[in-house]
Structure formats: C-alpha cells, structure tokens
C-alpha positions in Angstrom: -66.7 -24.2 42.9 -67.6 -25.9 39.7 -70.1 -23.2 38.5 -67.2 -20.4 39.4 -65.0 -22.5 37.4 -67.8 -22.6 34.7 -68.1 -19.3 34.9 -64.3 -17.8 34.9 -63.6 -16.0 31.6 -61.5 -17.4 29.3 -57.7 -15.8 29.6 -56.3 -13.6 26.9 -53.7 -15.3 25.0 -54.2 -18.8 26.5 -56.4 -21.4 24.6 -59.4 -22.6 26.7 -59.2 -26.0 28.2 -55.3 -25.6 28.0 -52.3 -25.3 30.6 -50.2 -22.2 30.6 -47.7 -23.9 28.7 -49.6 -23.9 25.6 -49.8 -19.9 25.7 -49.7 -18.3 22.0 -47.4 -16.0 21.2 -48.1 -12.7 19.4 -46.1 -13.3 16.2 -43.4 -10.3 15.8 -43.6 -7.9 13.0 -40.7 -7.6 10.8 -38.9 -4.2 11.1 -39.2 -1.7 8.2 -36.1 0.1 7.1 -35.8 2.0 4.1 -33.8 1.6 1.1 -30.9 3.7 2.0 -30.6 1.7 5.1 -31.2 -1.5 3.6 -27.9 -0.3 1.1 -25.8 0.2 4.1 -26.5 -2.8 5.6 -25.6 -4.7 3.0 -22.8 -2.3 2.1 -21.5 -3.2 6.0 -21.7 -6.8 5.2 -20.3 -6.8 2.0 -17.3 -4.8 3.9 -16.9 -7.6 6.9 -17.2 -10.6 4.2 -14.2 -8.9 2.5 -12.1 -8.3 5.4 -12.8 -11.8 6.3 -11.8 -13.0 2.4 -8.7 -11.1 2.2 -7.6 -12.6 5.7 -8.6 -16.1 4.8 -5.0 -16.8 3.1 -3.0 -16.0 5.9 -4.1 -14.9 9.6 -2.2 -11.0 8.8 -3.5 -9.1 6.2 -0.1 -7.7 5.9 1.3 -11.8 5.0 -1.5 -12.2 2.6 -0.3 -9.3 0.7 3.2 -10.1 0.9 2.5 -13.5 -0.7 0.3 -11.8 -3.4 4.0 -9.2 -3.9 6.1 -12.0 -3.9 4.3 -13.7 -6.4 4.1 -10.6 -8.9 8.1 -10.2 -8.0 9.0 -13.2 -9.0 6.7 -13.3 -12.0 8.5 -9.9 -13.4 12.1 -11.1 -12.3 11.7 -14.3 -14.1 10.3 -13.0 -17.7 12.8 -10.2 -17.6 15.5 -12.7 -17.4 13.9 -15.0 -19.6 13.6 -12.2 -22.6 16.8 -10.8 -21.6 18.7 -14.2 -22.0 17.1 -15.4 -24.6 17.5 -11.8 -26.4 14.0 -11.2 -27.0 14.1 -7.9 -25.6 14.1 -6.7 -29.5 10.8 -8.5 -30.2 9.1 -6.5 -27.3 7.5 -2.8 -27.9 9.9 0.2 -28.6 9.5 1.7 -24.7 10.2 0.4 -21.5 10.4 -3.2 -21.5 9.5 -3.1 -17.7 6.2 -1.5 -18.1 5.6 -4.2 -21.3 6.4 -7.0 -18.9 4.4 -5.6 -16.2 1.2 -4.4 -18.6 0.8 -8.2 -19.6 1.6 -9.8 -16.0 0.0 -7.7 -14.1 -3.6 -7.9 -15.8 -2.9 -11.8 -16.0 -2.3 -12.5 -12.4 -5.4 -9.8 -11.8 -7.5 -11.8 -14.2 -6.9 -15.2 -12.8 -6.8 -14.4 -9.2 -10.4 -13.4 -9.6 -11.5 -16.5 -12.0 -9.9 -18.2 -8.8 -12.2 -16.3 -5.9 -15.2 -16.0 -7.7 -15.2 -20.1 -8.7 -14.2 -20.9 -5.0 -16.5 -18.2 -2.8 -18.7 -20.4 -0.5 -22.0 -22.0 -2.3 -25.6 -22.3 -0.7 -24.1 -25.4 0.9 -21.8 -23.8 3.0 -21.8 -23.5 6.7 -22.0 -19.6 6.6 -25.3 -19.6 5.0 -26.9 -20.6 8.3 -26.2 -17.3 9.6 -29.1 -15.1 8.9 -27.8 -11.8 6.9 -24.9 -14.0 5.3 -26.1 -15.5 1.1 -24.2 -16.3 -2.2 -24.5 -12.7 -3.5 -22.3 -10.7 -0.5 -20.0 -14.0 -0.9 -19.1 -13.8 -4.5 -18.7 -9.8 -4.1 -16.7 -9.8 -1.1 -14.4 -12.2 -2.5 -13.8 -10.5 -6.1 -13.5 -7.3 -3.7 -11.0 -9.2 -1.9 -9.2 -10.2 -5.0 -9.1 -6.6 -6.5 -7.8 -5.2 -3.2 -5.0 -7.9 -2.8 -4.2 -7.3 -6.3 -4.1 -3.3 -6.9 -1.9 -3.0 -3.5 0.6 -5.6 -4.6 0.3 -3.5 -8.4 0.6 0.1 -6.6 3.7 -0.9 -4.8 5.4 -2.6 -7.3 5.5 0.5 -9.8 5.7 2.6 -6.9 8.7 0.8 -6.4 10.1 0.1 -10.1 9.1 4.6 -10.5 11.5 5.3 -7.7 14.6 2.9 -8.7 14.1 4.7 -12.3 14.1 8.0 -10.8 17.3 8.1 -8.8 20.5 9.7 -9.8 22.8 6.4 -9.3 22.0 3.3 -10.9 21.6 -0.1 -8.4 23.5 -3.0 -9.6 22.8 -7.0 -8.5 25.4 -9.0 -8.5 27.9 -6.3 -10.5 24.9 -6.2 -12.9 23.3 -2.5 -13.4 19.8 -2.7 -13.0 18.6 0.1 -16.0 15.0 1.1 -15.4 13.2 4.0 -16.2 10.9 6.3 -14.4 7.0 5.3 -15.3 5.7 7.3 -18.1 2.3 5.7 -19.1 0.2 7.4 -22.2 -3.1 7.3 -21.1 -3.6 6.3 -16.9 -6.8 6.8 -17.3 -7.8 3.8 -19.9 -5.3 1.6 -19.1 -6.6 1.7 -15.9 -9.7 0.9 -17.1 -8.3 -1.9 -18.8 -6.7 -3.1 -15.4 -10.2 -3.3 -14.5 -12.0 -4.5 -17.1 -9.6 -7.7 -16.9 -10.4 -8.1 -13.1 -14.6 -7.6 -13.8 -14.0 -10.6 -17.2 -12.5 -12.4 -14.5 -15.4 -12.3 -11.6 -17.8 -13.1 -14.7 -15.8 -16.1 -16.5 -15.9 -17.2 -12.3 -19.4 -16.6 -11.3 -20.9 -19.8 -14.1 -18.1 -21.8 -12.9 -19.4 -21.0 -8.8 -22.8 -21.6 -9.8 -21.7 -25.1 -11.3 -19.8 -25.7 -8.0 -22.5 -27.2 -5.9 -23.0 -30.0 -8.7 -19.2 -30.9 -10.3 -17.1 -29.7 -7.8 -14.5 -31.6 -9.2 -15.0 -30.7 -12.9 -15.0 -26.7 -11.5 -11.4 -27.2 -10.2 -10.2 -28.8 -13.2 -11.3 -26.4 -14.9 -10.2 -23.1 -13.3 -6.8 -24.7 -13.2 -6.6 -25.5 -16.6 -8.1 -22.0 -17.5 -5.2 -20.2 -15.7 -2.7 -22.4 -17.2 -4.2 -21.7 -20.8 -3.8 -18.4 -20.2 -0.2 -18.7 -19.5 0.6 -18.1 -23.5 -3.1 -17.5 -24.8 -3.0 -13.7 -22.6 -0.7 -12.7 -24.9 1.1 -11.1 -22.3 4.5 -12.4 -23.5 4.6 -10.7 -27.1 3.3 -8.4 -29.3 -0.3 -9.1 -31.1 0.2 -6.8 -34.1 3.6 -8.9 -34.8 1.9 -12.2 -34.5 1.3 -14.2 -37.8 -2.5 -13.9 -39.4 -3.2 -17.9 -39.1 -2.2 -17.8 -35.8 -4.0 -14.9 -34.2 -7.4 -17.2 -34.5 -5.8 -19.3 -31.9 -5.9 -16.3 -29.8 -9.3 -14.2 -30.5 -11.6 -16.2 -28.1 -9.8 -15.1 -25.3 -10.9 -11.7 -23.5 -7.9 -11.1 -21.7 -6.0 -11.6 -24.9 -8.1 -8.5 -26.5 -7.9 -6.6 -22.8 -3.8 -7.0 -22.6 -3.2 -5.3 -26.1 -5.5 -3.1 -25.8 -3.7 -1.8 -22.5 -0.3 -1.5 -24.3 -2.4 1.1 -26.9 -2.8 3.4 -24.1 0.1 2.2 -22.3 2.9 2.9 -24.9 3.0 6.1 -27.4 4.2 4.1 -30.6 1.9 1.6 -30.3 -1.6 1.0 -31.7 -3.6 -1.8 -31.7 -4.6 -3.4 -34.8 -6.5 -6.5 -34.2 -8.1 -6.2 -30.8 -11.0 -4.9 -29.3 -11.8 -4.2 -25.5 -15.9 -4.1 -26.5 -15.6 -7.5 -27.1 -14.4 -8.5 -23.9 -16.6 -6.6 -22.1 -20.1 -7.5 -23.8 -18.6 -11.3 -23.3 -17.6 -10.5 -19.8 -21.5 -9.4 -19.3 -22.9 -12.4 -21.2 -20.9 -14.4 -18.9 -22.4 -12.6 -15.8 -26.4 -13.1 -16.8 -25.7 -17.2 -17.1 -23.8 -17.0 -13.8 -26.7 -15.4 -11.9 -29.4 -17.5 -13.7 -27.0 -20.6 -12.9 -26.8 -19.0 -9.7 -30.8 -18.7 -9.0 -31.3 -22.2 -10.1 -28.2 -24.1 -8.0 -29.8 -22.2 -4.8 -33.3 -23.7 -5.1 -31.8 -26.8 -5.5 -29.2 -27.0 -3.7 -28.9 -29.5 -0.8 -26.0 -30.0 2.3 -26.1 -33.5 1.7 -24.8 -33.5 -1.5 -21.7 -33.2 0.0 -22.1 -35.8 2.2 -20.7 -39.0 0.8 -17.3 -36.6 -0.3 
C-alpha cells in the first residue's frame, strides 16, 4: 500500500503532498481586441455614462431638460425687461435685440453649466470606480457630453420657438403688451456656432484643473466654481457692447475667455457689427493650456488618491 502510494504519479495541476483544495489554477489570458473595437467600447461607455449624467438631475430626461428651458426662459425674460425698463435697449447692437440677449446668455449659461459638470464629475474616490470598465476619463466626458446636450436642446427650442413667434402674420400680446420679435436672421451660422462651442469646450477645460483639485480641497473647488459663475455674471460681457466700453475699463475684462468668445459671436451674429478688441484664438489656446494642467493634475490626483480621505467629512 505504502510503496503504491510511493509510487502514484504526481496529479497534474495539484501540488504534491497537498489536498485537492490547494489545486492551482491556470491563470486566464486577457482577451485581445483590436483598436476599432477597443473605440467602440469605450464609445458605448462613454454613451451609458452620459445617459446616466443627463438623468442624474431629475429621474425624466424630459424634467431635466425642462429645468435646463426654464432656466434659459427666465434668464431672457428677465434681461429683456430689465433693458426694456431701464431703456437700455438703445445701448444694445443695431439688430434684433432678442438674438443680442440670447447671443450673450446663451453662451454664458453654456459656459458655466460645463465649468459646473466637469468640476463635479466623480473623482478616483468615488464609488463608481470599483466597477471595472468605469475611470475619471469616460466620467469627465460623459458629463461635459451631458452638459452640451442639455444645453443645445434647451438653445434649439428656444429660437425655434422665438423664429416661429417672429414669423407669424399676427402679433401675440401679454398682458395687452405686443410681444415684437423678429424672425432669426443670423450672419454667419456656421462661426457663431462655432463659437457656441468653443465657449462650452473653455468651459470643460477651466473645469477639468478644478476636478483634478477636487479630491484634495473639495471645499476650496466649490467655492470656487461658484464664485467663477457669479464673476462671470458681468465679466461675460453678455449684457453690453465691448467695442462701446471705455479703454481703462476693457482690462478689467480681457482675462476672461468667454468675454473674448461672446463678442466674437455677435461679429458673426450681427451684419453691422465687427469686433474690435477681441480675439477667439485667445480663448481657445487658453482653453487648451487649461486642458494639459487638468490631465497632468488629473494623472497625479489618481496615483494618489485615497477613499479615506473622505473619511472624517
């Protein structure tokens, strides 16, 4: 008995002088795919992480969007009756004065909304990078994906909406008030569109330093992004005219990008109108300045990075 035990050969896959429980298990091979497949995966997550950012709001798409309308709404009703009490109207381009309050409003709200979701996507400290194909990267692009998309429907129906009242044969009137608008007639589409995004990409990058910083000053970050968007609430330049502003005060102005990226969009926005003093190059090699330190801020918070940072908060 003892010399067939001696003489038993050993078991593939088991260890000699060990129980079954102690079998080794071939290791598996990581699957190959190629690059195109490797692009629609991440392509496929980028497009879930986005759904899943522009629901996060509100449980209906549909009431996330509304919210995002509403907000515009009430940001155009209340400059047109500010300038329209306070007969300012004259101090505005000679056009539409819609399309000049929307031009500035519309690239501001785009601009900050995106600041906003790029500065509060979730960190390496968050519970959704346990899951496997989930990282900071598809986060911070899903969410300034989810920003643009919120942002350009709430834009396409407004002027949708403004083109039609402008186009029909009988006036509406509120409250025994004619409402006088005009159908859309934009210069150039094609640049100011460009513009429109140029003002949501300076956004993502002025947020993406601010995400990265996140993980350490959480605090500081909020502070900051709201004091940001308030700032911006005069320094835009979305509520007059740059080539009418005084020369010592337009230094208080130049730093900002969106201030160059608003103007700019009135140039191809408006026929009579050229812009003097701003430059959309500058924004954009800024906007790209602003992205390199984000992802270098952004490769140095995830090596370092801990969950228990968070613990004590």
């Amino acid at each position: 008995m003892i010399a067939g035990l001696m003489g038993a050969r050993a078991v593939p896959g088991k260890q000699r002088g060990t129980g079954a429980m102690f079998v080794t298990q071939p290791q598996r091979q990581p699957r190959r795919q190629s690059l195109a497949m490797g692009a629609f995966r991440l392509a496929e997550l980028i497009f879930h992480a986005t759904a899943r950012q522009a629901r996060q709001s509100h449980s209906s798409a549909m009431m996330a969007l509304g919210m995002q309308l509403l907000q515009s709404l009430i940001f155009v009703a209340a400059f047109y009756v500010m300038f329209t009490i306070l007969g300012l109207r004259g101090a505005a381009l000679r056009g539409d004065f819609i399309l000049f309050i929307v031009s500035g409003i519309f690239l501001f709200i785009t601009h900050v909304k995106a600041v906003s979701a790029v500065a509060g996507a979730e960190g390496p400290t968050s519970a959704m990078m346990n899951h496997a194909p989930m990282n900071t990267v598809v986060a911070v692009i899903s969410s300034a994906l989810a920003s643009l998309y919120i942002s350009t429907l709430s834009i396409l129906l407004i002027l949708t909406a403004v083109h039609l009242i402008g186009s029909m044969t009988t006036p509406l009137s509120l409250l025994g008030y004619p409402i006088s608008m005009n159908p859309l007639d934009i210069l150039d589409p094609a640049p100011a569109i460009g513009m429109y995004l140029l003002a949501w990409f300076s956004g993502c990058a002025i947020g993406l330093p601010l995400h990265a910083l996140k993980p350490w000053l959480p605090n500081f970050v909020s502070i900051v992004t709201a004091i940001y968007s308030r700032v911006n609430m005069i320094a835009s330049g979305k509520m007059f005219v740059v080539n009418m502003l005084p020369a010592d005060r337009r230094p208080l102005f130049d730093w900002n990008p969106l201030f160059h990226i608003i103007d700019q969009c009135r140039g191809f926005t408006f026929v009579n109108y050229n812009p003097a003093h701003t430059d959309w190059t500058y924004a954009f090699w800024l906007s790209v300045v602003f992205v390199i330190v984000g992802i270098m801020g952004e490769f140095f918070t995830g090596r370092h990075a801990s969950a228990s940072w968070s613990a004590r908060r």
